[in-house]
C-alpha positions as CSV (number, residue, x, y, z in Angstrom):
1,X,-8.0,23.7,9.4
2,X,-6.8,20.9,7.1
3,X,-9.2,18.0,6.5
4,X,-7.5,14.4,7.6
5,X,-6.6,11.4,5.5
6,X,-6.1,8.1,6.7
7,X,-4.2,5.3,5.1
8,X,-2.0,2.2,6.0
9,X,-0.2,-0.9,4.5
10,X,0.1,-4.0,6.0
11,X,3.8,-5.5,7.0
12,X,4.0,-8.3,5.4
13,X,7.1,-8.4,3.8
14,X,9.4,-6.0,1.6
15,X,7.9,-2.9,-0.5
16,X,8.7,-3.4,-4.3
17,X,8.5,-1.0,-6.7
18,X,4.3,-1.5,-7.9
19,X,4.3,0.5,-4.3
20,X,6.3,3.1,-5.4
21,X,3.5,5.2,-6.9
22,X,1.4,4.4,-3.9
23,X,4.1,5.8,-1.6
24,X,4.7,8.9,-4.1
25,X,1.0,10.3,-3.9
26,X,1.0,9.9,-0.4
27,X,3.9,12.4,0.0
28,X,2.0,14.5,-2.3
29,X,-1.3,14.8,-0.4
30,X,0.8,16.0,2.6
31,X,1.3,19.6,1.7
32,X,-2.9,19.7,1.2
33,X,-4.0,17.3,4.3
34,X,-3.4,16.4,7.9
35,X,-2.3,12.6,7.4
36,X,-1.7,9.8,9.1
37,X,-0.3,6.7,8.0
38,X,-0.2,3.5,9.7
39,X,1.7,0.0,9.7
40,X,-1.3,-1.9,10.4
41,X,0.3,-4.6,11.6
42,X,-3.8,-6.0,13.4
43,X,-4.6,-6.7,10.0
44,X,-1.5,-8.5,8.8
45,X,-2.3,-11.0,11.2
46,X,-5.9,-11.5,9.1
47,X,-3.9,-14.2,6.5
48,X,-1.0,-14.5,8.5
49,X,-1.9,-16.0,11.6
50,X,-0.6,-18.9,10.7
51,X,2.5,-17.6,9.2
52,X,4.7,-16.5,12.0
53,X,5.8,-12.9,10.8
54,X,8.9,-11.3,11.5
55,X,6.5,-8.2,12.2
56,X,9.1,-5.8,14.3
57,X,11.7,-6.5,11.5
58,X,9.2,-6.0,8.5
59,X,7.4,-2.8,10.1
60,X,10.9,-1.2,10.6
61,X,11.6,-2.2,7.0
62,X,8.7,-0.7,5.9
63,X,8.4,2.6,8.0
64,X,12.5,3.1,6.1
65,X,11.0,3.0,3.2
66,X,7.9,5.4,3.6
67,X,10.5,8.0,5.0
68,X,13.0,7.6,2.0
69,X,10.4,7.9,-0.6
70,X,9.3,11.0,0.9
71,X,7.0,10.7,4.0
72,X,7.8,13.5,6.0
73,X,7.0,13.1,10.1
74,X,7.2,16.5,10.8
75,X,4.1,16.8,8.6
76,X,2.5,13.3,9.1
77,X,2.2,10.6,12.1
78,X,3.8,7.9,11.0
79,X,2.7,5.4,13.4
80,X,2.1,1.2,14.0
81,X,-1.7,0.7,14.2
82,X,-1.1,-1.5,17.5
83,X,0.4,1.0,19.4
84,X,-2.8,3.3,19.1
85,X,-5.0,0.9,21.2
86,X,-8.7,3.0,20.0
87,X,-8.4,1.3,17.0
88,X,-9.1,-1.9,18.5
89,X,-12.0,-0.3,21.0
90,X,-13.5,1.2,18.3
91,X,-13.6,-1.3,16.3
92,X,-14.9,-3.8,19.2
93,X,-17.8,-1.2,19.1
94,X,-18.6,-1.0,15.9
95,X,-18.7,-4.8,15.3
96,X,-21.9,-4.3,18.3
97,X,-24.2,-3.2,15.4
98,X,-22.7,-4.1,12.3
99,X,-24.6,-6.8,10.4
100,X,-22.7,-9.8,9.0
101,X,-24.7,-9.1,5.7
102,X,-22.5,-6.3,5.2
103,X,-19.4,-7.4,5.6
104,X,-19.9,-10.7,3.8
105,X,-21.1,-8.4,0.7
106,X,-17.3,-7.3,0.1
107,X,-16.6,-8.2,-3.1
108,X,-13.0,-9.2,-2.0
109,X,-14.0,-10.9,0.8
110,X,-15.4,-14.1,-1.1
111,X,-12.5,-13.6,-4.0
112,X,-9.6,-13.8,-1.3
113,X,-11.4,-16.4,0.5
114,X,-11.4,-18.4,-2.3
115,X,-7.6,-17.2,-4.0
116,X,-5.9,-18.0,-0.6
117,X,-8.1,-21.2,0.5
118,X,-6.4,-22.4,-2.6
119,X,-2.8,-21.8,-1.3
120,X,-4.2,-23.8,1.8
121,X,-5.1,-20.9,4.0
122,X,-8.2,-21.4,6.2
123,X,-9.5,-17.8,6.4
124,X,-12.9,-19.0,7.9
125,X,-12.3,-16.5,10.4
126,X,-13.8,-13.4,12.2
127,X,-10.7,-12.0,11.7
128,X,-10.7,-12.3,7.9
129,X,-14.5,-11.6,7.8
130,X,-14.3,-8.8,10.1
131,X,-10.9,-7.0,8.7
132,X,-13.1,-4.3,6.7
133,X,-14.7,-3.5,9.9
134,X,-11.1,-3.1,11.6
135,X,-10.1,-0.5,8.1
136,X,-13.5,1.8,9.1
137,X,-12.4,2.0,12.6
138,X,-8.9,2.8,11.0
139,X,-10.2,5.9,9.2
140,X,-13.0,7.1,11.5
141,X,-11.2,7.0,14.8
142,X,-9.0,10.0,13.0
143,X,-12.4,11.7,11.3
144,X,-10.8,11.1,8.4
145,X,-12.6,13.1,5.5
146,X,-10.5,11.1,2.8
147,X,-8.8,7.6,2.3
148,X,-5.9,7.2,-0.8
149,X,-6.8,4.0,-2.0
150,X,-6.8,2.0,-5.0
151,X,-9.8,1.3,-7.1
152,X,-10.5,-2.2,-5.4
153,X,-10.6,-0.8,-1.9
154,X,-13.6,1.4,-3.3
155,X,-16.1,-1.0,-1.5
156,X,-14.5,-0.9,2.1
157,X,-14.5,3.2,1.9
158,X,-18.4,2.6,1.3
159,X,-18.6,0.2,3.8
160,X,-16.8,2.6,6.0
161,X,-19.5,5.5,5.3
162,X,-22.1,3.1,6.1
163,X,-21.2,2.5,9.2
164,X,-20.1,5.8,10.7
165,X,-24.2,6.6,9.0
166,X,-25.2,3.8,11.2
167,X,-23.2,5.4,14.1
168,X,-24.6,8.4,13.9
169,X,-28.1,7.6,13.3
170,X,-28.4,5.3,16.5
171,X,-26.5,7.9,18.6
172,X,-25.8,11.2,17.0
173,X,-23.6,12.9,15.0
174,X,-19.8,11.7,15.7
175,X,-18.3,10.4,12.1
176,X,-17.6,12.0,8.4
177,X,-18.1,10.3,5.8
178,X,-14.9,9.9,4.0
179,X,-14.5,10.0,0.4
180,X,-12.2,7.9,-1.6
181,X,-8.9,9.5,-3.1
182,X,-8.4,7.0,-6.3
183,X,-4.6,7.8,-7.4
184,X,-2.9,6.9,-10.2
185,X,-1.3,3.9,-9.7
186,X,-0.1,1.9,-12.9
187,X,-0.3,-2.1,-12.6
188,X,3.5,-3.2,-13.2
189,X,3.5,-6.9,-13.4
190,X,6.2,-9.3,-12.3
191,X,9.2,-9.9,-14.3
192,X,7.7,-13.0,-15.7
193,X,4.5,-11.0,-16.7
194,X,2.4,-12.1,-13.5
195,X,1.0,-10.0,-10.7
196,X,4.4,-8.2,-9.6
197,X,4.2,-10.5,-5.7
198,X,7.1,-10.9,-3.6
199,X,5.4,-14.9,-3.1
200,X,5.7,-15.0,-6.6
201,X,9.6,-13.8,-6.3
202,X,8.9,-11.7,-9.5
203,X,9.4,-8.0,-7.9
204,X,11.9,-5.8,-8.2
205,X,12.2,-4.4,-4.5
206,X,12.3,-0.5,-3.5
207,X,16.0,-1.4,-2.0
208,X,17.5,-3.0,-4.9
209,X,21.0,-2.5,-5.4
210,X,22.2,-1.5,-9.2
211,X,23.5,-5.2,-9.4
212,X,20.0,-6.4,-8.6
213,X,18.3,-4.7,-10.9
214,X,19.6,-5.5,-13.6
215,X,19.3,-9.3,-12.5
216,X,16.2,-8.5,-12.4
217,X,15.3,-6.8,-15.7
218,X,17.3,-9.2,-17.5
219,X,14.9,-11.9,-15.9
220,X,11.8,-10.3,-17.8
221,X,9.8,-11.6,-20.1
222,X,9.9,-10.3,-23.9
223,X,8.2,-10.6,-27.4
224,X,8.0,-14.6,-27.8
225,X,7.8,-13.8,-31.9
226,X,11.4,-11.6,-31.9
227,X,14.1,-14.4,-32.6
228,X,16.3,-11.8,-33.8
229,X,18.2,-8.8,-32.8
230,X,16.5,-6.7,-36.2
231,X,13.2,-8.5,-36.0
232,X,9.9,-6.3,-35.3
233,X,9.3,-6.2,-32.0
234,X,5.4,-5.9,-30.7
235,X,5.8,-3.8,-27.6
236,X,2.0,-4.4,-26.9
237,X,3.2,-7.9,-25.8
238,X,6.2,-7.4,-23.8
239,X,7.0,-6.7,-20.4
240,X,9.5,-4.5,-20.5
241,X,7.8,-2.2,-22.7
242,X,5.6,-1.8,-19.5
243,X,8.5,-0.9,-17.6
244,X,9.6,1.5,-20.4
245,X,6.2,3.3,-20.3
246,X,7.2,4.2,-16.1
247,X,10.3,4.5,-15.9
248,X,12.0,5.8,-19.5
249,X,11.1,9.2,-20.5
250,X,12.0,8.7,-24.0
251,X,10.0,5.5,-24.4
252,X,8.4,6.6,-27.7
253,X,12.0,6.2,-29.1
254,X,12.5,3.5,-27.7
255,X,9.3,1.5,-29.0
256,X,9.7,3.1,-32.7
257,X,13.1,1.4,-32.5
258,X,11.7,-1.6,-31.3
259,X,9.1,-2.0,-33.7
260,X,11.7,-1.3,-36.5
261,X,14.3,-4.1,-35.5
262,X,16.8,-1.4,-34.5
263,X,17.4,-2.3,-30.5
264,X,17.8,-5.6,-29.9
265,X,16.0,-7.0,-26.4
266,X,19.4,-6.8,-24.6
267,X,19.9,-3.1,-25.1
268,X,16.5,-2.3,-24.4
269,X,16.8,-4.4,-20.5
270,X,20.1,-2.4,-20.2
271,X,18.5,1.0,-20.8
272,X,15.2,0.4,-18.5
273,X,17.4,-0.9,-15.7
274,X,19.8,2.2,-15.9
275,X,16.2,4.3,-16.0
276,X,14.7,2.0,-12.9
277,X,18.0,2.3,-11.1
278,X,18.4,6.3,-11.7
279,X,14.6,6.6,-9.8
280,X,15.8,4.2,-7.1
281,X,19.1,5.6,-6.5
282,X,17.9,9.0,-4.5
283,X,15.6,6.7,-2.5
284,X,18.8,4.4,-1.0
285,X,20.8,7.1,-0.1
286,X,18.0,8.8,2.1
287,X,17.3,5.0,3.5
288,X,20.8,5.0,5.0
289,X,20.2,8.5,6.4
290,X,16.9,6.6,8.1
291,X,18.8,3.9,9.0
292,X,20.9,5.2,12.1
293,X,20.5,6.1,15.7
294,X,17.2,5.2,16.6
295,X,16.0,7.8,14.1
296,X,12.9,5.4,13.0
297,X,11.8,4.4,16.3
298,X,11.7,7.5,17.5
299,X,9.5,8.5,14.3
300,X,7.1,6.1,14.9
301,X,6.7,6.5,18.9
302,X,6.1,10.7,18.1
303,X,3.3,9.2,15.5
304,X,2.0,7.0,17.5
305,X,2.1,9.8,20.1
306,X,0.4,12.2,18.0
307,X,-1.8,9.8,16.4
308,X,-3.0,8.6,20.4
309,X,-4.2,12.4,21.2
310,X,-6.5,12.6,17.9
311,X,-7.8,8.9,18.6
312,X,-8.4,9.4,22.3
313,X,-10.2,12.4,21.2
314,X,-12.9,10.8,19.2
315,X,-13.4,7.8,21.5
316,X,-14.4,10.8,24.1
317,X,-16.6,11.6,21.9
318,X,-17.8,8.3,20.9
319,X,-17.7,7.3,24.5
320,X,-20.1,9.8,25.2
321,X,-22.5,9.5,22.5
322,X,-22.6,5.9,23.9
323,X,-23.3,6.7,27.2
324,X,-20.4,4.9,28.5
C-alpha cells in the first residue's frame, strides 16, 4: 500500500509560472504516492474575507491548470477542500486542545500579520490565527505520511505533527506524523525584479499567450550598467539571466555572450520568451482539451467523492477514539 500525501493551494487568483515547478513535482510524486490535492478555498477566505473572491471562477481556473500541467485524476483526487466537510469537523476538534501558544509561535503568522496589516488588512482574526490549525486537519484527516511544501511551510508540517502527538497522547493512536517533502522550487522574481505576485502585476501567467509573453519579457528588468548593445553584461544582476537559468538550456552560451558584449539585451528577451513560450505551449493545448463538457467538474466531484470515503474514514476513527 502506497503512503498518502496531502497538499493544496489556495484560489486566489491566476497560477503564474513561479507555480510551475510546484505543479511539476506534484505530478511527479504521483507514480510513488496516493495523493490528494485540494483547492482549499476555507483558507482563501483567511485574508480575503474582505475581498469578495470570484472563488467558483478562480477554483475552476485553477483545477484547468493542475490538470494541464500534469495532474492526473485517475491517479489523484483532485478535489475543493469545502466540499469534504471533515476538514472543517476535524479541525473544530482539534482547535478543543490546541493551545494559542502554538499557533501564535508560527513564524509567518506575525510576518503576514504585519506585511498585510500594512496593505490595510485587519487579520486580527481566529481565522488568520487559526489557518495552520485548519492545514493539520488538511493533511491528517487523509493520514497523510508526507506534505510537498516549500521550505517556509516547514513550521506548519511541525506544527501538524505536534498536534496529531497531542491527539494521540490524550486518546490513542489515530494520526502519522507526516514528514515534509522540500522540492525544488527556484524563486523567479517578477519582471521588475520583485517577488513574481499577481498584486504586483509582475507575473507571467501559466496561460499566457505567445503575444503575452513576450510583452512580458520585454517588460523585465536588465543590467542598469549595459548602455550598449557590445557592453559587458553582468548577468549576476539581471533578471532575465534568472529566467535564462529555467527556461534556456543553453544558458551558459548565452551568459558567455553576454558577458562579452556579443547579444545585445533585445536578442537575449527574444530568445528566453521563445524558450518560456516553447514550455508553455504543451500546457495550453491540454488546457483546451480540459476546458470542454463539464470534464473539470466532473473531476473535481469524483475527488471530492473519493477524497469523502478516506476522510469519513478517519473521522470514524477519530470519532471513536473521542467517544463521540
Amino acid at each position: 500500500m502506497r503512503n498518502r500525501i496531502f497538499s493544496g493551494m489556495r484560489p486566489t487568483g491566476s497560477l503564474h509560472i513561479g507555480h510551475l515547478s510546484v505543479l511539476q513535482n506534484w505530478a511527479a510524486l504521483q507514480d510513488e504516492y496516493e495523493c490528494y490535492f485540494g483547492i482549499v478555498d476555507w483558507h482563501a477566505l483567511t485574508t480575503g474575507y474582505e475581498d469578495k473572491l470570484d472563488l467558483k471562477a478562480f477554483i475552476r481556473e485553477m483545477a484547468l491548470d493542475w490538470l494541464s500541467i500534469g495532474i492526473d485524476p485517475e491517479k489523484s483526487a483532485v478535489f475543493i477542500q469545502s466540499q469534504v466537510k471533515e476538514h472543517a469537523e476535524l479541525h473544530l476538534l482539534f482547535s478543543m486542545f490546541t493551545p494559542i501558544s502554538w499557533l501564535e509561535r508560527v513564524p509567518t503568522y506575525k510576518d503576514q500579520l504585519q506585511q498585510l496589516g500594512n496593505e490595510g488588512k485587519d487579520l486580527h482574526t481566529y481565522g488568520f490565527l487559526g489557518y495552520p490549525l485548519l492545514q493539520a486537519a488538511d493533511i491528517l484527516v487523509y493520514k497523510a505520511k508526507a506534505v510537498p511544501v516549500g521550505e517556509d511551510q516547514i513550521p506548519h508540517i511541525e506544527l501538524c505533527r505536534e498536534v496529531g502527538r497531542r491527539f494521540n497522547y490524550l486518546y490513542g493512536n489515530v494520526f502519522p506524523e507526516p514528514q515534509a517533502l522540500i522540492g525544488k522550487v527556484p524563486l523567479l522574481p517578477g519582471v521588475d525584479g520583485r517577488k513574481m505576485s499577481k498584486s504586483y502585476n509582475n507575473a507571467i501567467s501559466l496561460t499566457a499567450s505567445t503575444e503575452e509573453i513576450n510583452i512580458r519579457v520585454r517588460q523585465m528588468i536588465t543590467d542598469p550598467e549595459r548602455l550598449r548593445k557590445d557592453d559587458p553584461g553582468h548577468p549576476e544582476v539581471c533578471v532575465v539571466s534568472k529566467f535564462h537559468h529555467i527556461y534556456t538550456p543553453d544558458v551558459n552560451r548565452v551568459e558567455e555572450e553576454c558577458c562579452a558584449g556579443k547579444i545585445g539585451c533585445v536578442a537575449c528577451k527574444k530568445y528566453l520568451a521563445e524558450n518560456i513560450d516553447k514550455v508553455l505551449a504543451p500546457y495550453r493545448e491540454r488546457r483546451l482539451f480540459w476546458d470542454e463538457d463539464g470534464k473539470v467538474e466532473k473531476v473535481l466531484q469524483e475527488g471530492a467523492e473519493k477524497a469523502g470515503i478516506t476522510a469519513a474514514a478517519t473521522m470514524a476513527e477519530v470519532r471513536s477514539a473521542l467517544g463521540i
